[in-house]
Backbone as ProteinMPNN parsed JSONL, in Angstrom:
{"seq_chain_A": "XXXXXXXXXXXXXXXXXXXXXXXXXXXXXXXXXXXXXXXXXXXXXXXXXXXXXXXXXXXXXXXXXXXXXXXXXXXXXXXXXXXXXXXXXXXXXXXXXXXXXXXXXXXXXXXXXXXXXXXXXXXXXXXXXXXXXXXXXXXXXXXXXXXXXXXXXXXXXXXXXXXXXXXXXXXXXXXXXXXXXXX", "coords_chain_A": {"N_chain_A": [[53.14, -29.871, 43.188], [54.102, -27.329, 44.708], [53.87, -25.742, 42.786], [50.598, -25.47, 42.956], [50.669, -25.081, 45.907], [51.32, -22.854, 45.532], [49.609, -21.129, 43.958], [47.226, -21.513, 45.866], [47.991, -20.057, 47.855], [48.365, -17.642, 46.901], [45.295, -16.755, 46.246], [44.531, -17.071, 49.014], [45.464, -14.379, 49.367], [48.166, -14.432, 50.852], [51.227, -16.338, 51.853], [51.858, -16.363, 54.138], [48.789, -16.249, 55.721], [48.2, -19.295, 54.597], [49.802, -20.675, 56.423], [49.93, -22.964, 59.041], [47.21, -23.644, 59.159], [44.32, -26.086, 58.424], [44.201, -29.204, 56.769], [42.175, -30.265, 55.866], [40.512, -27.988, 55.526], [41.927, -26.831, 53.395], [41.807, -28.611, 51.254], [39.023, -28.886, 50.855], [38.612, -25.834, 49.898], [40.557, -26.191, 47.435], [38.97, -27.839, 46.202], [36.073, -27.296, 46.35], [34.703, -29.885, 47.1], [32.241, -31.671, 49.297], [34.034, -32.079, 52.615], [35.571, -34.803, 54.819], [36.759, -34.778, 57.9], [38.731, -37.02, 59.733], [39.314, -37.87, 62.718], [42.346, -39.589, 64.06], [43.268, -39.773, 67.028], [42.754, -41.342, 69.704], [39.809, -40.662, 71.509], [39.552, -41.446, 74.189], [36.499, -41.283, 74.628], [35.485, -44.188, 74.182], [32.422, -46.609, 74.448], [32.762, -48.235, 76.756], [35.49, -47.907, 77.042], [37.003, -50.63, 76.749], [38.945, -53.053, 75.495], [38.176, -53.968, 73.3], [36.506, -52.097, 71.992], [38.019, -50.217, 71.358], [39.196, -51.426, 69.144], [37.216, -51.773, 67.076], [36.65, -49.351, 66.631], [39.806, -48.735, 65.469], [39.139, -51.044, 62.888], [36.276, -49.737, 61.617], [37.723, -47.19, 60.959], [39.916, -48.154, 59.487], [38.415, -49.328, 57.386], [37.241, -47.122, 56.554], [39.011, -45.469, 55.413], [39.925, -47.087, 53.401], [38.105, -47.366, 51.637], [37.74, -44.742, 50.852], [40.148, -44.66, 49.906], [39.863, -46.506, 47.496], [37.932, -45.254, 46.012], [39.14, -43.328, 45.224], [39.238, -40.694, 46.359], [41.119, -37.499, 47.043], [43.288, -37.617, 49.598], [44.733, -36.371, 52.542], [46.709, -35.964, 55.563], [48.008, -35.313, 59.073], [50.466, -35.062, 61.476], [49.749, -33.577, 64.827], [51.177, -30.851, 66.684], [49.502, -30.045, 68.912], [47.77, -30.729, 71.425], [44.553, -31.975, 72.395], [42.065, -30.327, 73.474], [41.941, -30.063, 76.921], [43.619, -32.286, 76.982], [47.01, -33.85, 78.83], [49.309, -31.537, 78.923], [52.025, -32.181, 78.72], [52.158, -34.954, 78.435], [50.812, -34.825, 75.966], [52.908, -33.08, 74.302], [55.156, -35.245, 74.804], [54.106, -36.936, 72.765], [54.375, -35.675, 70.46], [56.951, -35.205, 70.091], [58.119, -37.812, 70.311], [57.48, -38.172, 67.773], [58.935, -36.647, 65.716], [61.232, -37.65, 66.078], [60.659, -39.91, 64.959], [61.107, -38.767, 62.512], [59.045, -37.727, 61.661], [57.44, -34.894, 60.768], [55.755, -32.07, 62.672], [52.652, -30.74, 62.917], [52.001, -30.561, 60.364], [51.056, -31.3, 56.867], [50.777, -34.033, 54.976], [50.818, -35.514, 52.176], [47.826, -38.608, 51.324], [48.515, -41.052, 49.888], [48.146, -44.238, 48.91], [46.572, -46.956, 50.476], [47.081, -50.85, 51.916], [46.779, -53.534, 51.947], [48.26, -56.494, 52.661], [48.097, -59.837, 53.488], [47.722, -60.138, 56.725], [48.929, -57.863, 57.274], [48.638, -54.082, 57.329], [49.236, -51.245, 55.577], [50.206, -47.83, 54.853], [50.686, -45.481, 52.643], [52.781, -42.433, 52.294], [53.21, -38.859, 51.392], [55.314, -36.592, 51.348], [55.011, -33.031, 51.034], [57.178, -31.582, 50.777], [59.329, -33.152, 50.373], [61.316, -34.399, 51.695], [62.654, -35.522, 55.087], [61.786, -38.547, 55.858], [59.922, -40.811, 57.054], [61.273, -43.215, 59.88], [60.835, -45.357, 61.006], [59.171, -48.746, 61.573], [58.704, -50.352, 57.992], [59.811, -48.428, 56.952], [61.9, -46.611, 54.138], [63.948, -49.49, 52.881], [63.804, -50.857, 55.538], [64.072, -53.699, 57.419], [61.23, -55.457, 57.628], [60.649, -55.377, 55.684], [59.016, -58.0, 53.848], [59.23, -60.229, 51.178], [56.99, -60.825, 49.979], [55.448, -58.74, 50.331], [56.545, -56.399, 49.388], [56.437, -57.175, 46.559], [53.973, -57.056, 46.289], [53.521, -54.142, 46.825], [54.823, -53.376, 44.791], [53.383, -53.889, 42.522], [50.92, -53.257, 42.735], [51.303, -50.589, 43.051], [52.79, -49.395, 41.501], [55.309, -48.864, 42.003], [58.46, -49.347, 44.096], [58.501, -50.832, 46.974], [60.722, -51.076, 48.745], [61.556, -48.036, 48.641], [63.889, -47.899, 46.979], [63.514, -46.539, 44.653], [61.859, -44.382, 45.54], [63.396, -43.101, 47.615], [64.58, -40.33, 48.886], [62.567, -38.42, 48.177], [60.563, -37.759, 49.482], [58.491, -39.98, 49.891], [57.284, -42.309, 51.389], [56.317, -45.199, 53.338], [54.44, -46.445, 56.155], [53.016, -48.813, 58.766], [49.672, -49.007, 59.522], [49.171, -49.279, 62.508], [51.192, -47.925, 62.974], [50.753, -45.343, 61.921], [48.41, -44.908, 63.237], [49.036, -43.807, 65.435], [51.491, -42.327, 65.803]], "CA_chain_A": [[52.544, -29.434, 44.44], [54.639, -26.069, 44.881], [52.702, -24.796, 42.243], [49.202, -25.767, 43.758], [50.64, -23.984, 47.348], [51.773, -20.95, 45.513], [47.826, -20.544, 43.492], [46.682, -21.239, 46.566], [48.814, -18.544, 48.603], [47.526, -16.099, 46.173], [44.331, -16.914, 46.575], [44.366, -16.468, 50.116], [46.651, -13.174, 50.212], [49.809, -14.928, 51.036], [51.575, -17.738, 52.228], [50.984, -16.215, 56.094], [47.469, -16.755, 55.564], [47.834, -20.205, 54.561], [50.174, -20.846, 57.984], [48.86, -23.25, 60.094], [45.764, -23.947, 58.302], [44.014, -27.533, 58.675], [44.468, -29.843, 55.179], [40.914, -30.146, 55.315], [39.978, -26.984, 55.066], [42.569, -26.617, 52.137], [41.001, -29.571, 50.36], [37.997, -28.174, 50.633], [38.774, -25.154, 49.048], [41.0, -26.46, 46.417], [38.212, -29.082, 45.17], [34.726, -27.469, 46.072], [34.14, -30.937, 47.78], [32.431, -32.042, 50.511], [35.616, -33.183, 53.163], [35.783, -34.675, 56.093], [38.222, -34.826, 58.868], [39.136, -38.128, 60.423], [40.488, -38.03, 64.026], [42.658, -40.432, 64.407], [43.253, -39.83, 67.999], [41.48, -41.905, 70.964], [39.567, -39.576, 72.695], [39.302, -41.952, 75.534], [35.099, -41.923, 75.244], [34.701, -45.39, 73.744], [31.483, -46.858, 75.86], [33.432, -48.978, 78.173], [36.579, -48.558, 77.249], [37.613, -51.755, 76.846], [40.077, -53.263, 73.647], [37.132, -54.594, 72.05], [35.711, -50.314, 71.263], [39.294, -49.664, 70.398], [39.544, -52.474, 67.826], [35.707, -51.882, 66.786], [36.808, -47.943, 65.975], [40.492, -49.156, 64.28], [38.95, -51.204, 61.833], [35.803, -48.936, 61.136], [38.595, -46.16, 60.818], [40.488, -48.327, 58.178], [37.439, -48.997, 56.36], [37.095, -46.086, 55.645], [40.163, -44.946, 54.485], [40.203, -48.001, 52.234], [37.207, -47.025, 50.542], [38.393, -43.848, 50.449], [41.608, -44.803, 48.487], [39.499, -47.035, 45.803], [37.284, -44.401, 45.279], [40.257, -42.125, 44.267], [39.174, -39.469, 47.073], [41.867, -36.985, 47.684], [43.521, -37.69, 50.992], [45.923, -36.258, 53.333], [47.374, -36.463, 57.326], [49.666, -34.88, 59.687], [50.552, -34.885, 63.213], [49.457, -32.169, 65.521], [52.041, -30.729, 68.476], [48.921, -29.341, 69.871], [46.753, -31.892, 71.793], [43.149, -31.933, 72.542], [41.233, -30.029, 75.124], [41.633, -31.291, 78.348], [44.551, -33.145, 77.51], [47.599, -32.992, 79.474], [49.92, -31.021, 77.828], [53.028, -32.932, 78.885], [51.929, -36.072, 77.576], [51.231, -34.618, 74.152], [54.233, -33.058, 73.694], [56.342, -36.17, 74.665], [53.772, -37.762, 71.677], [54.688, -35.011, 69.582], [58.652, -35.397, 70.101], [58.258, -39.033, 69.397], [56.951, -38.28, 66.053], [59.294, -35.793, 65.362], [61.838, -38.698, 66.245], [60.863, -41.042, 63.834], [61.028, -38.115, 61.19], [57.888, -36.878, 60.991], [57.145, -33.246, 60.676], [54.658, -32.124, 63.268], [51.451, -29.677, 62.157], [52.512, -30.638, 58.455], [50.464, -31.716, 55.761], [51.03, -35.534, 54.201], [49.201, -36.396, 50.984], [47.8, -40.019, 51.704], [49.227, -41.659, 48.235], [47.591, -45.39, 48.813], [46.27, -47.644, 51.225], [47.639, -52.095, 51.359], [46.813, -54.883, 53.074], [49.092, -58.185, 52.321], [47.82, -60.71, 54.855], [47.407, -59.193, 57.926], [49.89, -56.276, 57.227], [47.962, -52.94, 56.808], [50.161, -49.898, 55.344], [49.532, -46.367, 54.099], [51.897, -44.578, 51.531], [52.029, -40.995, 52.028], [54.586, -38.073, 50.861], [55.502, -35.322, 52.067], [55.15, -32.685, 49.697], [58.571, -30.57, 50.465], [60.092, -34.113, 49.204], [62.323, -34.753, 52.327], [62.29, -35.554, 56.023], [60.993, -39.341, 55.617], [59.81, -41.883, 57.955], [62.112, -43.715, 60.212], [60.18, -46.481, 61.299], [59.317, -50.016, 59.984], [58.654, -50.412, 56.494], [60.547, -47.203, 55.661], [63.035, -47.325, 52.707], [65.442, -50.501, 53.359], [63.885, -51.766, 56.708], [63.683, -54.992, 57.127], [59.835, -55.017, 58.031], [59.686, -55.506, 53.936], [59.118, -58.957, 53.325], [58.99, -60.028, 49.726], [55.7, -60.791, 49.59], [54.878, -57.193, 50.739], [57.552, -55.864, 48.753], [56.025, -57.232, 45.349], [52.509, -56.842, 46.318], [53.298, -53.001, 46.487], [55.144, -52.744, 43.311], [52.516, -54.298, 41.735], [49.831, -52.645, 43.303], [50.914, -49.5, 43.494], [53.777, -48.942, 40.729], [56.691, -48.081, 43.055], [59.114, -49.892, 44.486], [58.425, -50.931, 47.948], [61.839, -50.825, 49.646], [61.949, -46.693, 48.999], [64.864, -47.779, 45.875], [62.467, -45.483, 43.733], [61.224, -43.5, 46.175], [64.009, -42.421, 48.277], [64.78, -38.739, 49.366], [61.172, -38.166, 47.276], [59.114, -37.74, 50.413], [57.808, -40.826, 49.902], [57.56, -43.402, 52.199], [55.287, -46.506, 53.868], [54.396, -47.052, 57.212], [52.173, -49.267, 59.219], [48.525, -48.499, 59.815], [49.647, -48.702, 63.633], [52.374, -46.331, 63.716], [49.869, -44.456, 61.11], [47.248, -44.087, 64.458], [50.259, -43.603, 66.85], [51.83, -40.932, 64.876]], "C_chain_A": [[52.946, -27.997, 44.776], [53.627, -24.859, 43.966], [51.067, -24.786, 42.368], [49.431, -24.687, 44.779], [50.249, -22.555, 46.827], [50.405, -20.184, 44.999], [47.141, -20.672, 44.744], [46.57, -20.321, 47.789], [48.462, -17.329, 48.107], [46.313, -15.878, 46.299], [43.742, -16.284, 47.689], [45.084, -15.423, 50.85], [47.986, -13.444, 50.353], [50.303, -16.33, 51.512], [51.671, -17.713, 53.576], [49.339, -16.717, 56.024], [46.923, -18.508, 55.607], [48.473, -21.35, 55.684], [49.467, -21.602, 58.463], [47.357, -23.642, 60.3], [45.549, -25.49, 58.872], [43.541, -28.053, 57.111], [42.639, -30.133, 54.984], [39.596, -29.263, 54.309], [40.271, -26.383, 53.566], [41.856, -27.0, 50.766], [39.693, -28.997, 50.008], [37.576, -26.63, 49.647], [38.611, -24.574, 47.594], [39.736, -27.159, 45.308], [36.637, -28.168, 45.165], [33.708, -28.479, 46.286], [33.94, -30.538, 48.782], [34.006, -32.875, 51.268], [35.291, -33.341, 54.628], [36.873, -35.185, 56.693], [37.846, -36.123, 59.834], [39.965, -37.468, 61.641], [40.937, -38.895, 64.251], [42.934, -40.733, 65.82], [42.063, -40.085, 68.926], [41.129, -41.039, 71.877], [39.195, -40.452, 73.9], [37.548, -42.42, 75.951], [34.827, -42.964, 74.564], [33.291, -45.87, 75.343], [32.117, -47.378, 76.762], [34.717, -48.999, 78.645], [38.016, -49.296, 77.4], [38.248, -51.839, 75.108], [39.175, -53.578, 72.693], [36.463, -53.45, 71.004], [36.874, -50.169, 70.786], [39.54, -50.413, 69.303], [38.524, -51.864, 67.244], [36.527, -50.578, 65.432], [38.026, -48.227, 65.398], [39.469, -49.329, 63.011], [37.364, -50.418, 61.633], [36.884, -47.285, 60.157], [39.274, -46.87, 59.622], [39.534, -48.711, 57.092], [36.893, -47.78, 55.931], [37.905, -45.456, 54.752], [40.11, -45.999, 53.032], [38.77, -47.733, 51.661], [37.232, -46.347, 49.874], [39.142, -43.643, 49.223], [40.727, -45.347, 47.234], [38.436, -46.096, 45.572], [37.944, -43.329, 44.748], [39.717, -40.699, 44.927], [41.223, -38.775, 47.764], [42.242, -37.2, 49.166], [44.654, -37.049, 51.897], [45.977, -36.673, 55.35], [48.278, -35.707, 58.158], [49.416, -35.545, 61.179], [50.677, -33.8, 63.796], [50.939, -31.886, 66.808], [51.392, -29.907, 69.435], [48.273, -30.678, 70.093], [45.346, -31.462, 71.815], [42.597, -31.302, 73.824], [40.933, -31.088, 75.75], [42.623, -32.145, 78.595], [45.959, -32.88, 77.897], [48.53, -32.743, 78.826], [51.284, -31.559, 77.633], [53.175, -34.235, 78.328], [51.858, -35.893, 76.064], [52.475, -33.955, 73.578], [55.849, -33.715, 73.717], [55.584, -36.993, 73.477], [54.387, -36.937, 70.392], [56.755, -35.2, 69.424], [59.119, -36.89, 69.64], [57.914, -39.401, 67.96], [58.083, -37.794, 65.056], [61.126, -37.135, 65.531], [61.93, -39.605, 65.497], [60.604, -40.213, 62.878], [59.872, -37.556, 60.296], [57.956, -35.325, 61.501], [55.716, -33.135, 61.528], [53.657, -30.606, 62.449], [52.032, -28.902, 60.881], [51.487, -31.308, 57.725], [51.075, -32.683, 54.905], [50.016, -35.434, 52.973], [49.171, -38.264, 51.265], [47.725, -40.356, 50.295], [48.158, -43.145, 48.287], [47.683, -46.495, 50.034], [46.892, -49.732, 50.306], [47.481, -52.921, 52.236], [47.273, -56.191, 52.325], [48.739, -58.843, 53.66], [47.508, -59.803, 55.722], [47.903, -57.711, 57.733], [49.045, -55.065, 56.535], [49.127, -51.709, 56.666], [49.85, -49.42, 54.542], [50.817, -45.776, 53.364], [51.61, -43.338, 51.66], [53.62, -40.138, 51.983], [54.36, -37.197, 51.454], [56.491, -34.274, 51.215], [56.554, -31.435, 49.543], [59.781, -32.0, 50.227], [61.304, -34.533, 50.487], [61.565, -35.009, 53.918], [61.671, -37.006, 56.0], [60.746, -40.051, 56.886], [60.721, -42.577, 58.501], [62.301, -45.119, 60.48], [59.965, -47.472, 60.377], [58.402, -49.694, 59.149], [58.749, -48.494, 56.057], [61.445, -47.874, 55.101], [64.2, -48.273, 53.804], [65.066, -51.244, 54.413], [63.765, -52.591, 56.437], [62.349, -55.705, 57.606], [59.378, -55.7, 56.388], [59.896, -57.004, 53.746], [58.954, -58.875, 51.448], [57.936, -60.561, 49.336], [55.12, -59.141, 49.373], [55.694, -56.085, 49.769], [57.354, -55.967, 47.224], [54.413, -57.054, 44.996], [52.547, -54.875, 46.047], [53.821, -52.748, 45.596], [53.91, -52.732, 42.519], [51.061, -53.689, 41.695], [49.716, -50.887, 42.839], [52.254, -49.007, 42.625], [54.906, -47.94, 41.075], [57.719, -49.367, 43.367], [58.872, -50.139, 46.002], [59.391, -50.55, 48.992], [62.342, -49.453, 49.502], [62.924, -46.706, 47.86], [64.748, -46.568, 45.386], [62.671, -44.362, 44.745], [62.337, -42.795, 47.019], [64.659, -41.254, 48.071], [63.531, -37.73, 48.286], [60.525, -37.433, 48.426], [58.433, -38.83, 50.52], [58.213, -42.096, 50.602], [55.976, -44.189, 52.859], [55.288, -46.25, 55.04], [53.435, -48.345, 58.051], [51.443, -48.554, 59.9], [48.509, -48.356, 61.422], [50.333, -47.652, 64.127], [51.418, -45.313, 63.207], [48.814, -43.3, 62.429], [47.977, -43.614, 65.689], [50.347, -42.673, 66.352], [50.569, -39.702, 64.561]], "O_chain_A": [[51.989, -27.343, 45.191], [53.031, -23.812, 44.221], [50.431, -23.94, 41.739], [48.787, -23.638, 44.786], [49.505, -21.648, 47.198], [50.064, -19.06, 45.367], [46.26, -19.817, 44.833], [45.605, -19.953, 48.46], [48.296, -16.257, 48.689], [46.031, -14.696, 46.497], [42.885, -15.4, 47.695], [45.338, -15.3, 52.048], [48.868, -12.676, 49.968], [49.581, -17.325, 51.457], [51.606, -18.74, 54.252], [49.05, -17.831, 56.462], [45.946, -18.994, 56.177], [48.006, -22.472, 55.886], [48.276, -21.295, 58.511], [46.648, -23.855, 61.283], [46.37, -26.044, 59.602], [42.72, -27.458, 56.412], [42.083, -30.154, 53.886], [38.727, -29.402, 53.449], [39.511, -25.787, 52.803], [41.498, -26.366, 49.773], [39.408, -28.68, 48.853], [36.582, -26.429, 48.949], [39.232, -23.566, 47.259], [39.626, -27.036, 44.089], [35.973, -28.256, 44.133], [32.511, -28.42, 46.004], [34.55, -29.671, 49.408], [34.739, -33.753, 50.814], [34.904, -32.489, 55.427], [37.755, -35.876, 56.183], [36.84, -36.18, 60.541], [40.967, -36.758, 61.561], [40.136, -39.611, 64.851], [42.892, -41.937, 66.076], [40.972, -39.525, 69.031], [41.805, -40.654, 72.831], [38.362, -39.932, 74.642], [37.151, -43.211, 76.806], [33.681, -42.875, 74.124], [33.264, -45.603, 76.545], [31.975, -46.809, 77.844], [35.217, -49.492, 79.657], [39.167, -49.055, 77.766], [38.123, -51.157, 74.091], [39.34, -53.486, 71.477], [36.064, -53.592, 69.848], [36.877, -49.947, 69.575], [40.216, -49.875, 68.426], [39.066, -50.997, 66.558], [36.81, -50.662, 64.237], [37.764, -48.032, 64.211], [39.033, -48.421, 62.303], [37.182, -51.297, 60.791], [36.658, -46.678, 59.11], [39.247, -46.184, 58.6], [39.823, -48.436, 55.927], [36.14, -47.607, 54.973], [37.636, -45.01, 53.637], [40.247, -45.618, 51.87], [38.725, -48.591, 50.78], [36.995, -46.478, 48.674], [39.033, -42.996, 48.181], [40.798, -44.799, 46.134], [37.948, -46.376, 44.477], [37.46, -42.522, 43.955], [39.717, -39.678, 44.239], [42.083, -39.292, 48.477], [41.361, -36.907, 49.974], [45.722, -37.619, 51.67], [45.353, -37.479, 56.04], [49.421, -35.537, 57.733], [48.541, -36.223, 61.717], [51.554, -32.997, 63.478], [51.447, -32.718, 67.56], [51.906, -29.274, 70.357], [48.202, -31.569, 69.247], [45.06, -30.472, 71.142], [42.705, -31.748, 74.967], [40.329, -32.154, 75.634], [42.833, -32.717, 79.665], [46.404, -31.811, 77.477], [48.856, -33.594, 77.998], [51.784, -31.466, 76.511], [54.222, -34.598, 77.793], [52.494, -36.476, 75.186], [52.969, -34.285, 72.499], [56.936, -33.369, 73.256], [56.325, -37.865, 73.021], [54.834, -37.545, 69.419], [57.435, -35.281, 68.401], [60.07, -37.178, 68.914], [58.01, -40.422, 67.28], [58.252, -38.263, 63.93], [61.988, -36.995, 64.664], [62.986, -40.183, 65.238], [59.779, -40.683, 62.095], [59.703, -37.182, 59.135], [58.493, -34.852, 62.503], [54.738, -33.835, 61.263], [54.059, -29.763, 61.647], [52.327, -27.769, 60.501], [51.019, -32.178, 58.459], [51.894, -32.274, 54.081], [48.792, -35.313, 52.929], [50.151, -39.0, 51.372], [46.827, -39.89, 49.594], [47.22, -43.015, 47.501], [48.776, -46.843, 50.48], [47.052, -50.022, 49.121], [48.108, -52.958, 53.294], [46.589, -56.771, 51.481], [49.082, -58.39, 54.752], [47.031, -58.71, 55.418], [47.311, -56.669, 58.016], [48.808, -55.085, 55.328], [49.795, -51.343, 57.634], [49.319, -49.913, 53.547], [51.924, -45.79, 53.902], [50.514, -42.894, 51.317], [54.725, -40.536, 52.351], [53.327, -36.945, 52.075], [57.669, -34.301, 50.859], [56.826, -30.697, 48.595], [60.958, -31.778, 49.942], [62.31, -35.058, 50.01], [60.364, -34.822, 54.115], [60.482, -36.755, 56.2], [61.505, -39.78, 57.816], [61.484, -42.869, 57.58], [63.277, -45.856, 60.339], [60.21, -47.511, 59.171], [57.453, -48.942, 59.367], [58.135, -47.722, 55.321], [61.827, -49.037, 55.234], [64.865, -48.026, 54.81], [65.692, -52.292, 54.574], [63.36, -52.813, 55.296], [62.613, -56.814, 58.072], [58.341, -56.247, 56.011], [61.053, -57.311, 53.457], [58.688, -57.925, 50.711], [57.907, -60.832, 48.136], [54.53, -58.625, 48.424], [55.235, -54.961, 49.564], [57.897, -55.125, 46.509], [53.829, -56.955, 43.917], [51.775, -54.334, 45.256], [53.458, -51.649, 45.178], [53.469, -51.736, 41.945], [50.279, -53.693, 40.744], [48.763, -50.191, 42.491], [52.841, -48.081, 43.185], [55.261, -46.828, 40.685], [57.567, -50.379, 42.682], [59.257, -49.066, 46.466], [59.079, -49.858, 49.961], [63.432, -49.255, 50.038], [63.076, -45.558, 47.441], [65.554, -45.65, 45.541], [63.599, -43.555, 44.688], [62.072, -41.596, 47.107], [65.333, -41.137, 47.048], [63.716, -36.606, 47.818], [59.918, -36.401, 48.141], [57.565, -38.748, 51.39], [59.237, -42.753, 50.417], [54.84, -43.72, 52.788], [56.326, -45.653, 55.324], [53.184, -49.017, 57.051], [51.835, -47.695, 60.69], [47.882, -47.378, 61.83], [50.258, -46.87, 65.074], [51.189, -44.371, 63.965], [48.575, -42.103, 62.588], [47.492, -43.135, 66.714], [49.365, -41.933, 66.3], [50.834, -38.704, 63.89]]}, "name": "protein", "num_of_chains": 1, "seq": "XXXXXXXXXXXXXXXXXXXXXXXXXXXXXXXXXXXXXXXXXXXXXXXXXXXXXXXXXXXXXXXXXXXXXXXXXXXXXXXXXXXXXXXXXXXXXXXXXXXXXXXXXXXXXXXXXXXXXXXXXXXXXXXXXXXXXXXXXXXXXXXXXXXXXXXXXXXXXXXXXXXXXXXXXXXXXXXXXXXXXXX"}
């Protein structure tokens, strides 16, 4: 990945240039694909609402990603510490401090590694490509969140180790598709 940034720092003049950028735009770039950008954040206009538009748009939102993943589309993610026009700015930057809390890096760039559903349990694998800084939350390395169903379904699945063994101080880590839309 370092050597991806650095062709792509040249590319665009420098590594100021590529500052602050949006992973979409990157992607886009890099590949010469069409890309689009998922918001994961509720902008509040569902029609009514009510829990039933917020569920509706979840699982539309994870169907897509999971199509995504088995079609072997490039993916990434971050978390912003800017909010959305209009919104109040105090509120997003106590969302942004809670992110930054459970060890995420805010207006950073994730690669999304692989999508998993065991029974009900939906979780996303994603790294973080300066290899440190991991997740804090459940099903990071060691929690106890990892059953061993879930725990052999992603070896198996996804040729890692589930409990982070492998993966730890990689960048690489699990979370749930909740904290995923929280975060």
């Amino acid at each position: 990945v370092p050597l991806i940034e650095k062709a792509f720092a040249k590319a665009m003049g420098s590594y100021a240039s590529i500052e602050s950028g949006r992973l979409v735009e990157a992607l886009g770039l890099l590949t010469g694909a069409p890309c689009e950008d998922l918001d994961l954040r509720d902008d509040g206009k569902s029609s009514n609402g009510g829990a039933a538009d917020e569920r509706d748009r979840e699982e539309l939102l994870w169907a897509k990603v999971i199509s995504y993943d088995e079609a072997g589309f490039l993916m990434g993610a971050s978390c912003s510490s800017r909010g959305k026009r209009g919104e109040d700015s105090r509120a997003h930057r106590e969302r942004a401090e809670a992110a930054e809390a459970m060890g995420l890096i805010t207006d950073h760039a994730y690669s999304l590694l692989a999508v998993m559903m065991v029974g009900s349990t939906r979780l996303v694998k994603l790294r973080n490509p300066w290899g440190r800084g991991e997740w804090r939350g459940d099903f990071s390395p060691g929690h106890h969140s990892w059953t061993a169903e879930l725990r052999a379904e992603a070896a198996r699945t996804h040729a890692a180790e589930a409990d982070g063994s492998a993966e730890g101080g990689s960048g690489v880590f699990w979370m749930s598709w909740r904290d995923f839309l929280t975060y």
